[in-house]
N, C-alpha and C positions, 0 to 999 in steps of 0.2 A: 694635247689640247692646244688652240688654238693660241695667239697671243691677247688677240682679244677677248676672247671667250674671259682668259686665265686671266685679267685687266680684272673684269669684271664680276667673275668669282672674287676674287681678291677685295676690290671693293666691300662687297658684300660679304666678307668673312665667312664664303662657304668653302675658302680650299680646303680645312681640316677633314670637312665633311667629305668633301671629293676624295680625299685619300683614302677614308674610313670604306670608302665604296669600293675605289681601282684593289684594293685587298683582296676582293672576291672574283677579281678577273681571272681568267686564266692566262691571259696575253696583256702585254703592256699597249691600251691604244686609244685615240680619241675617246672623250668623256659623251660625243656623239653621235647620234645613232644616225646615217645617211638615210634616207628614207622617207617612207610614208610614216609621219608618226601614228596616227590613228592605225594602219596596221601593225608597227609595232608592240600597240598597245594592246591587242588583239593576242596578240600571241605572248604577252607579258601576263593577261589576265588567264589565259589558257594552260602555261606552265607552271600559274602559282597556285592550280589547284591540282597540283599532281605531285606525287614524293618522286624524287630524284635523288642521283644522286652527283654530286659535285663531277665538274669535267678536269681531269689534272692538268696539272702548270705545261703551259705549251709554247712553243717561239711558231712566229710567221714561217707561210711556208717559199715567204719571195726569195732566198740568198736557196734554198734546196731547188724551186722549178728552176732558178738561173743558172744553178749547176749541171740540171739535165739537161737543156737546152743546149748547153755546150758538149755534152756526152761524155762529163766527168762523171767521177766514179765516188760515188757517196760515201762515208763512212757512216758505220752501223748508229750513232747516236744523231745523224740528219734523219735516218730511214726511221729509226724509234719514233721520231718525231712525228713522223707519217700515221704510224704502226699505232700512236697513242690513241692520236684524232679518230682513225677506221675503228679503233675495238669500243671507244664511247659510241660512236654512230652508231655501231653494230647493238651493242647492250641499247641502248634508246628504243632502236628497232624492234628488238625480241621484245621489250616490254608492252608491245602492244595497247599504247598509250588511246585514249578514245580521241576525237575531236582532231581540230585543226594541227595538233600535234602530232598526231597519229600519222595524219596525211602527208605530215611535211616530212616525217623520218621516214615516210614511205617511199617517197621521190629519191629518196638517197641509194641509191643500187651500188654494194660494191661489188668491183670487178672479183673473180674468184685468184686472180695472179696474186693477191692482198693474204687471202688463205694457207697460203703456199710460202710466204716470206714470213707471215706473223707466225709461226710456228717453231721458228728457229729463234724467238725472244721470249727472256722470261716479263715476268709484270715489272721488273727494273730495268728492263732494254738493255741486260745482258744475254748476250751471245748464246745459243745453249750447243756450246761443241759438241754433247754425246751424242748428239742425234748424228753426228758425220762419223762413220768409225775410225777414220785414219785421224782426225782431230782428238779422237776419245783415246786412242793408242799415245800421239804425242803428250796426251796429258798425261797421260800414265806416267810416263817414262823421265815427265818434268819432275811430276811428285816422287818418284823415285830418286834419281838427283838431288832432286830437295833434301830427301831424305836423311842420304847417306853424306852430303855435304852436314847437316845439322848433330849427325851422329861424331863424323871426324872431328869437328869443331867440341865436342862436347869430350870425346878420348882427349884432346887434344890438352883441355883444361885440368883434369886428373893425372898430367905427367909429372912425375916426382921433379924430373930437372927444370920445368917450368912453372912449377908453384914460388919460388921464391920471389920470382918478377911478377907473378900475377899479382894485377891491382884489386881487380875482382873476380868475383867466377861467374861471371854473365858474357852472353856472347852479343854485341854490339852491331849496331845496322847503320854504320856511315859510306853515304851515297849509293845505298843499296848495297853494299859489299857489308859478308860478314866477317869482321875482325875481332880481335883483344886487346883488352888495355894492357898494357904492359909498361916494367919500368925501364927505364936502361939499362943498358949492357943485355938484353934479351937474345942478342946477335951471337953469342957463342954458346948456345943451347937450342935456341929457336930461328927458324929461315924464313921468311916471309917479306913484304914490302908494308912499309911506314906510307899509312894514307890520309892520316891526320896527326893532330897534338893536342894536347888540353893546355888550360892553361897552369896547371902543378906541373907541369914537365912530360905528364906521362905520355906514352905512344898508343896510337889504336893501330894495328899490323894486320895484313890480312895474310894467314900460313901459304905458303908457297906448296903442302902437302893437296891441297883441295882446288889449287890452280887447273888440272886437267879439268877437274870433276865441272868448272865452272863454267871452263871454254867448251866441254861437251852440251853444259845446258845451254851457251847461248847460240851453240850451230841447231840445236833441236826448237830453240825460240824463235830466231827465223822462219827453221820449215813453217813453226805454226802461223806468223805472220802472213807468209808467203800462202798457205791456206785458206787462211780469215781473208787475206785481199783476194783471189778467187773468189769468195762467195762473195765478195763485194759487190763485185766487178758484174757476178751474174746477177744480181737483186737488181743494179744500176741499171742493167738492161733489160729487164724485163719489165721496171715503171718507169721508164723513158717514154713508150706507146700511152702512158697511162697519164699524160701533162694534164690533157684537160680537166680528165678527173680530178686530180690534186691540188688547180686551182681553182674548180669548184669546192671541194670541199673544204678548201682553209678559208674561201667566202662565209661558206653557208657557218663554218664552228665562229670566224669572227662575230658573224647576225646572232645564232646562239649564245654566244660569250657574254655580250649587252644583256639578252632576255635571264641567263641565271643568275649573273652576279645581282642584278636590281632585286629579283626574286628575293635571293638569300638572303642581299642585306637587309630587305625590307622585314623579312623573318626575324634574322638575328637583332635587330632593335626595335620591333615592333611600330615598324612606318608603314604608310602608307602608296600607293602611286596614284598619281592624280592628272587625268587626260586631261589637256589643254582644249576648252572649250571652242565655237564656231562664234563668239560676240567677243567684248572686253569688257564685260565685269570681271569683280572680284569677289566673292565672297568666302573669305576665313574663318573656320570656325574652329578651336581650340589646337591654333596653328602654334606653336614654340622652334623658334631659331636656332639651329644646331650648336652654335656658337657660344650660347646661354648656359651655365653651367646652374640649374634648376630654376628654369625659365617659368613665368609666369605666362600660360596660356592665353593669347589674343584671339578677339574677335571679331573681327570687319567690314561692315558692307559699302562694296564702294563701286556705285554702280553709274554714278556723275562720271562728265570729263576730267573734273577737280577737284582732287581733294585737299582741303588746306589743313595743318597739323599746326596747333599753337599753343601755347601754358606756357608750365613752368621750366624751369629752366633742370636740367639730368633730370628729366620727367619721364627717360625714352621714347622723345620724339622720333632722334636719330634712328634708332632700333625700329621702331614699328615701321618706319619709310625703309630700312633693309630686310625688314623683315616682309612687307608687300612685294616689294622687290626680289628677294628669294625666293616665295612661291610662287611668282610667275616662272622664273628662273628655271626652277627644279620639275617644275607642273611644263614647259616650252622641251625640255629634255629629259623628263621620263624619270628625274631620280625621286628613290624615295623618300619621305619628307616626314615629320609628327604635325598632324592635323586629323581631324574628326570626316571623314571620306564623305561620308553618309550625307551631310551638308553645307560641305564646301564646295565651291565653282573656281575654277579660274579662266579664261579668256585666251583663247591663241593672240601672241603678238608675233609678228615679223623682227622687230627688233628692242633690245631693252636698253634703256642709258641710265646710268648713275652719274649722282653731276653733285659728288658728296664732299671730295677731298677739294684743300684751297689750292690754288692754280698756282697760285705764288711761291718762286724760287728763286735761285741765285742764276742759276743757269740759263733761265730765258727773260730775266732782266723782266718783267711784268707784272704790272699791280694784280691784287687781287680781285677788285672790280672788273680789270681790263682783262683777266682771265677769262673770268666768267662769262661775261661778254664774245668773249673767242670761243668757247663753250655751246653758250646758246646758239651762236651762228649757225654753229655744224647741227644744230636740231630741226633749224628750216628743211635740212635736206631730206628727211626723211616722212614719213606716212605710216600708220597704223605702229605705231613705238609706244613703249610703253617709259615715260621718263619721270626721275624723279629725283629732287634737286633737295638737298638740305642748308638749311640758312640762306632763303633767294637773295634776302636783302643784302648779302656779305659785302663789306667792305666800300660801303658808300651811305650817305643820308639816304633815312628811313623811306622821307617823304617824296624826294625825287623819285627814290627806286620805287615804289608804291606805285607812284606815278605810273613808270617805264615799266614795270613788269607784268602791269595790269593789262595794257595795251601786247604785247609781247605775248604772255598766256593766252589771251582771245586767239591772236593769232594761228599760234600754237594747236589749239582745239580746233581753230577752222581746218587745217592741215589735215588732220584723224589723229591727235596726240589726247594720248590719256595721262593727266601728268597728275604728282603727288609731289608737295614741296612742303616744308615744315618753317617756323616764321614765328620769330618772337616780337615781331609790329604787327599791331593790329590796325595799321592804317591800310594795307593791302588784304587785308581779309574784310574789313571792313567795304571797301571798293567791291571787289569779288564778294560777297555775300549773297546779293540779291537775285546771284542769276542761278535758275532753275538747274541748270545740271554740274552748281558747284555744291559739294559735301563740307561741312565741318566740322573738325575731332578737335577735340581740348581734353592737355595732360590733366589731371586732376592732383592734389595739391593737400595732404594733411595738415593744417594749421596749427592744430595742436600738438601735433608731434618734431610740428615744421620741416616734414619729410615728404616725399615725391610718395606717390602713391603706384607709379606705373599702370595705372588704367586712364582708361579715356572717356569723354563723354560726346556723344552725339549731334550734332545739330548748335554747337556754343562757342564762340572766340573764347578761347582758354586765356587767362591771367599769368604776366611772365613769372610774380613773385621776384620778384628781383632784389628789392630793399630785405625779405625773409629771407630768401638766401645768403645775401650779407649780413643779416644778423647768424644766420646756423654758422657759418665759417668764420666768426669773432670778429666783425668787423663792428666797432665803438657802437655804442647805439645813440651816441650825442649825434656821429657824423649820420647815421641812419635818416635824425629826426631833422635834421639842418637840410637832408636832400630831396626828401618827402615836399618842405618848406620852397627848393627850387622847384621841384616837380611840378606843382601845383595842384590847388584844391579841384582843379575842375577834372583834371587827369584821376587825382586819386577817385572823385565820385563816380568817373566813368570805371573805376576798376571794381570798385564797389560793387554797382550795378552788375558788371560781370558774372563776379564772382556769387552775387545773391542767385543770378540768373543759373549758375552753375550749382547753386546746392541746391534750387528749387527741381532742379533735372533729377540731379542725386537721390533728393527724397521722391521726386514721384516714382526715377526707375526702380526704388528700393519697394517702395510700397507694390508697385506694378508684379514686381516676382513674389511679394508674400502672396498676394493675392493670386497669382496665375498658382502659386505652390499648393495653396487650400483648395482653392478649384480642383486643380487633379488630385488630392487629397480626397477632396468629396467624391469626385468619379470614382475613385478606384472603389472606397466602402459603398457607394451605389453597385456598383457592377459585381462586389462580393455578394449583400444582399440582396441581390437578383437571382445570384447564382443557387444561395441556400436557398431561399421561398421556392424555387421552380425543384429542386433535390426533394425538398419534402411535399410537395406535392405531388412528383413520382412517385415518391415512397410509399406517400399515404393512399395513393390509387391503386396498387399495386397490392396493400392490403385489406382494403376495400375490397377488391376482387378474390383474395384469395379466400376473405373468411364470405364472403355470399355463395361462391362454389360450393367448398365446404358445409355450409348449412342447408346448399340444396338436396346436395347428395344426402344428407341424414334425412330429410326430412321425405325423399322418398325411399328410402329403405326403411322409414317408418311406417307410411302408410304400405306398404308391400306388406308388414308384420302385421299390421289393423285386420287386413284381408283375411290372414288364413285365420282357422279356427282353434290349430292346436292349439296350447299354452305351451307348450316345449317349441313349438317353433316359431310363435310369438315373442318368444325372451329370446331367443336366438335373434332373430332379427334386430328386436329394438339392442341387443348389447353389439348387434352391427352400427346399427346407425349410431348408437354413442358413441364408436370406436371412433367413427367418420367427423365428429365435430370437432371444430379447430380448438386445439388448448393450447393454454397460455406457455409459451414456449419463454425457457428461461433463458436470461440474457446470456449472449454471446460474449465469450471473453477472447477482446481480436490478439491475433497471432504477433507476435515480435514480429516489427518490419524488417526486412534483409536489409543487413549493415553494408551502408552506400562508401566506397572509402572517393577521397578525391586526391589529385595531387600534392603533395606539400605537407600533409595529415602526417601528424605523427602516431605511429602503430607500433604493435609488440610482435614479435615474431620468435615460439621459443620464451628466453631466456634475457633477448636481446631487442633493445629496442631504436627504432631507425623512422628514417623520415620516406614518404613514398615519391617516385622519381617522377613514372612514367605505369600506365595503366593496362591493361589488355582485356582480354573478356572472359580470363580465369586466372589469369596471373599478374602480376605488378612484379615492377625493378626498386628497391627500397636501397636504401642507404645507411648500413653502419658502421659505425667509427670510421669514415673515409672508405667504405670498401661500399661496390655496390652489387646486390645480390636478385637472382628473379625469386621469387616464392609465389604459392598457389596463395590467393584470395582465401580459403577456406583455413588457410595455417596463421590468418592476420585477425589480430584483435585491436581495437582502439587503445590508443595512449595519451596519456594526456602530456602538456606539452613536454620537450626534448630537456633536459636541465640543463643548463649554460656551460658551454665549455669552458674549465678555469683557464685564468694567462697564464699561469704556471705549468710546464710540461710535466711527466711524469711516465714510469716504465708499469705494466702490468703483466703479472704472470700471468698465463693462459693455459690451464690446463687442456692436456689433448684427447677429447675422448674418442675421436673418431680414427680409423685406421689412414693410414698414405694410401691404401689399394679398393678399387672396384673391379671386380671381376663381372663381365655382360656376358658371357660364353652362355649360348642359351638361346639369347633374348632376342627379340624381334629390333627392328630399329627405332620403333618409337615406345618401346619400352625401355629400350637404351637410354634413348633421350631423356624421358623423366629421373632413371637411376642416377643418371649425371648430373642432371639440372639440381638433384636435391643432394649430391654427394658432394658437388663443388663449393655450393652454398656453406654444409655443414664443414668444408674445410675452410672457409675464408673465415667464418665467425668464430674457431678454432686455432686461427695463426697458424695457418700453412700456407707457404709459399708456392712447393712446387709437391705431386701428387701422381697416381702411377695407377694408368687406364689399360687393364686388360681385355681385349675383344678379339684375338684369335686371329686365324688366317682367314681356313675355310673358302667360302664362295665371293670373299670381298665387299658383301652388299653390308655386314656388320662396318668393317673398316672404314667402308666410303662413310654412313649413318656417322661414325663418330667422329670423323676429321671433320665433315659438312657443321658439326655442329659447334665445336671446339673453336673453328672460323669465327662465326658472328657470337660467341660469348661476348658478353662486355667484362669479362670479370678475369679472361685467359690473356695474358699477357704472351705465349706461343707456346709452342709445343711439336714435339718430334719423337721418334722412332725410338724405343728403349734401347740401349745395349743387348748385345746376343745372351748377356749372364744373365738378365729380367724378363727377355720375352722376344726384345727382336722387334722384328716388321708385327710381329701379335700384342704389340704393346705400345701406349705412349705416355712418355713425361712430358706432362703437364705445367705450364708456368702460370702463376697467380701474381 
């Protein structure tokens, strides 16, 4: 981040926020995004309707192209670096994302050389020797070594004449050498070299018996070195050809980098992003400043050159001028914000100024006035800015500055300044009032509680309360009423008037919302009974029709019986056409609705009752006692709410009815799947930790079925290969 830039966050108390954001980068870099912003925005709204998933932690790839350039020889965690970036592009790619997304992972072609090197890493950008087999032989023969060192070292601790000196029977790992502690006099029993001391006296010695066995591992640790830098050397040279690639694509992951991290955070706190518009208004609508620790949502239109901010005095003046100030801010750079999208605007500016903090120091020897002054200068310079000044009048008479700043803002505005400044005289909002494209906001002021209300009112020079102030902070109220007395009556009448001016706003806008609230109150029961009048007149047409069919059909299957002469086919007939006349059909008794469950609902499952996570469209992830399980939708019933967890801890027995093993031999693989899904369930709500998956060898397609799925459990902690005595590669233990 720039110094500027960071000046000016600062000011504006968004660095917290800014850090809360750099957390979801993958790379450490500029807070801005170089560019067109409108198409970054483009591609910000494009990725935030797509599931992803995160890009892992990455370094630039400038110190690796400068080492190719020079035709050094990488080490394997520079090339991982590479290796990370290619296999996200790659996964992007396969995902055959729609839209402008699609197209942009399309452009990305990796070379096939990439193929060829990413297959010697595992997902930790460790090395995978076995695939070399003279690599796979050295390791053998390390762990063998290993072995037979760890074995001598262990005969070594069971020798009768060296128990008396032994301090412990554990074998010791100082500076990678393994030694023993030992007491003194060890030397006439024991051979070895002294490579540390404690501070009791005792020795850590390392046996002079397993000295061959060590200088053998470390001439076989060489070869392998001297191996691992071969394949270096060839990896090095064969993405040497491949520069330009590589500083395209540390471009293109930086551009992606900006577009996921805004993404997520805006996910993970439920914000917003808000394109910087083509004018310079402002409209805020239940914008809250990060900074605010349960902020009272603001609301703003400020569509003047001027807006003027005046009241009481901790009313947050200061706040709402940083708080207009940060979503231009965040809205000019794309981050995400809390505000209502739907109908808020904000305005492209070129540049923003905060002109908040007092100038005045020890250091530059300068009034506070003369600061300011030094301040305002540097605003001639600029055009289309967006600036905003807290307390204009600072540090001089009201009335001069009134004067001087009246003249100074015009100016200002003729320039293309959109400025906001806040002002506890009202002799310079007074001045500034009367022209067309000045705004004015007044803090509002409880009296009777003689507390700051932190809302604002529209269109009124706010009241500073000044003397109310002094009286909430114990100041005498003899000296209150003696100052009132200098004040003067015609000052207090004009505060009067204000502040009547200001309730009469208060009660119209109050009245304004009952009334807008009854109004759509009435609409909505209009637009309900509209909706029932027009149902039952469907309905009743619909009946209408059916019993006139009805009664026609009888009534000519009546006269068809009139016709003939039998009497046996006469009664025939007419007990047709009676059959055919509508009867009164008895009422319907409607069917149980199908139970809708939603997020956060607490339900029973079983025995055991939990809260629901996450939804699907048979199944749900619920949650009990901390463990979290998927169950079918058809196995959930309603619960009513969860009981409160005591503060008190406590232990519980758990009886275990369920076995540690499943046996799939048999089974298809998504028959598997459900065996497991309801077997692992019934061991978490049982208190089992870890569990024991039989699926055989066979043709592999069972094995692969159960690893693939054991992967994305949420509830599998990992899991590997049985021992040969349980099953072997036809088996795995499972962790919970």
């Amino acid at each position: 981040m720039s110094s500027n830039l960071a000046e000016l966050f600062g000011k504006l108390d968004l660095l917290p926020h800014l850090s809360a954001l750099e957390k979801f980068f993958s790379r450490h870099q500029n807070i801005a995004i170089p560019g067109d912003q409108e198409r970054h925005f483009r591609y910000i709204q494009a990725l935030d309707a797509l599931e992803f998933k995160a890009p892992p932690k990455s370094l630039a790839f400038e110190g690796i192209i400068n080492h190719l350039k020079k035709q050094g020889v990488l080490r394997f965690e520079e090339m991982f670096e590479v290796i990370k970036v290619v296999r996200y592009f790659r996964l992007m790619r396969n995902n055959d994302y729609p839209g402008i997304i699609g197209e942009w992972m399309g452009t990305i072609r990796i070379p096939e050389i990439f193929d060829e090197i990413d297959e010697y890493f595992d997902e930790s950008g460790k090395f995978i020797e076995s695939r070399d087999e003279e690599l796979h032989r050295i390791a053998q023969r390390i762990k063998a070594i290993k072995t037979e060192i760890n074995e001598s070292m262990k005969r070594l601790l069971f020798t009768q004449k060296l128990a008396p000196y032994l301090v412990d029977s554990q074998i010791h790992y100082i500076n990678d050498e393994e030694c023993l502690l030992l007491r003194g006099g060890f030397n006439h029993v024991f051979k070895g070299s002294v490579i540390g001391r404690t501070g009791a006296g005792f020795f850590y010695v390392a046996p002079d018996a397993i000295l061959r066995s060590k200088e053998q591992l470390r001439g076989i640790l060489q070869e392998r070195e001297a191996k691992l830098y071969e394949y270096a050397k060839k990896f090095s040279m064969k993405l040497a050809p491949l520069l330009p690639f590589i500083g395209f694509i540390d471009r293109e992951f930086e551009r992606y980098d900006h577009y996921q991290a805004r993404v997520l955070f805006a996910r993970a706190q439920n914000y917003a992003i808000l394109k910087p518009q083509n004018n310079n208004e402002i409209i805020l609508e239940e914008f809250s400043h990060p900074a605010l620790h349960k902020p009272k949502p603001i609301s703003v239109r400020f569509k003047g050159n001027l807006l003027m901010i005046t009241g009481v005095n901790a009313g947050g003046k200061t706040m709402l001028l940083k708080s207009i100030l940060s979503a231009a801010a965040m809205a000019k750079y794309l981050i995400p914000m809390k505000l209502n999208p739907h109908k808020s605007r904000i305005g492209g500016f070129k540049r923003l100024v905060a002109v908040i903090d007092d100038p005045q120091n020890v250091s530059n020897d300068i009034s506070t006035f003369a600061g300011r002054m030094v301040q305002f200068s540097h605003l001639f310079d600029h055009k289309n800015a967006l600036v905003g000044v807290d307390e204009i009048e600072l540090g001089t008479d009201s009335d001069e500055a009134a004067a001087l700043f009246a003249v100074v803002l015009d100016e200002l505005i003729k320039r293309g300044q959109k400025i906001i400044v806040t002002t506890h005289h009202k002799r310079l909002a007074a001045l500034m009032a009367d022209r067309d494209d000045v705004e004015l906001l007044a803090a509002l002021y409880d009296e009777e509680r003689r507390v700051p209300t932190y809302e604002f009112l529209h269109g009124v020079i706010g009241k500073s309360y000044a003397f109310e102030t002094a009286a909430r902070y114990g100041i005498n109220p003899s000296i209150i009423s003696r100052a009132k007395v200098v004040y003067g009556e015609n000052h207090e009448k004009l505060n009067i008037l204000i502040e009547r001016g200001s309730e009469l706003e208060r009660e119209l806008k109050r009245k304004n919302k009952e009334v807008d609230e009854r109004l759509e109150s009435l609409k909505t029961q209009e637009r309900e009974l509209k909706e029932a009048r027009e149902n039952l007149r469907n309905e009743l047409e619909a009946e209408k029709s059916k019993l006139r069919y009805g009664y026609d059909a009888a009534i000519r299957e009546a006269k068809e019986a009139a016709k003939g002469m039998d009497m046996a086919a006469i009664h025939r007939q007419l007990n047709k056409a009676a059959s055919m006349v509508p009867k009164n059909q008895p009422p319907k008794i409607a069917e149980p609705e199908p139970i809708v469950f939603t997020v956060g609902q607490s339900v029973k499952y079983r025995t055991q009752r939990g809260t629901i996570v996450s939804l699907g469209n048979k199944d749900a992830m619920i949650e009990v006692e901390g463990m979290r399980i998927r169950v079918k939708l058809t196995d959930l019933k309603p619960s009513g709410n969860l009981p409160k967890k005591p503060k008190t801890t406590h232990t519980m027995q758990v009886e275990q009815k369920s076995g540690l093993k499943l046996d799939l031999h048999g089974l298809r693989g998504e028959e598997a799947c459900e065996r497991m899904d309801k077997f692992l369930s019934d061991a978490l709500l049982q208190g089992f930790d870890e569990v024991i998956i039989y699926h055989g060898i066979g043709t592999g397609k069972l094995s692969y079925a159960v690893k693939e799925f054991l992967k994305v459990h949420p509830s599998v902690k990992g899991f590997s290969d049985a021992p040969q005595h349980l099953g072997g590669f036809g088996a795995k233990i499972v962790r919970l």
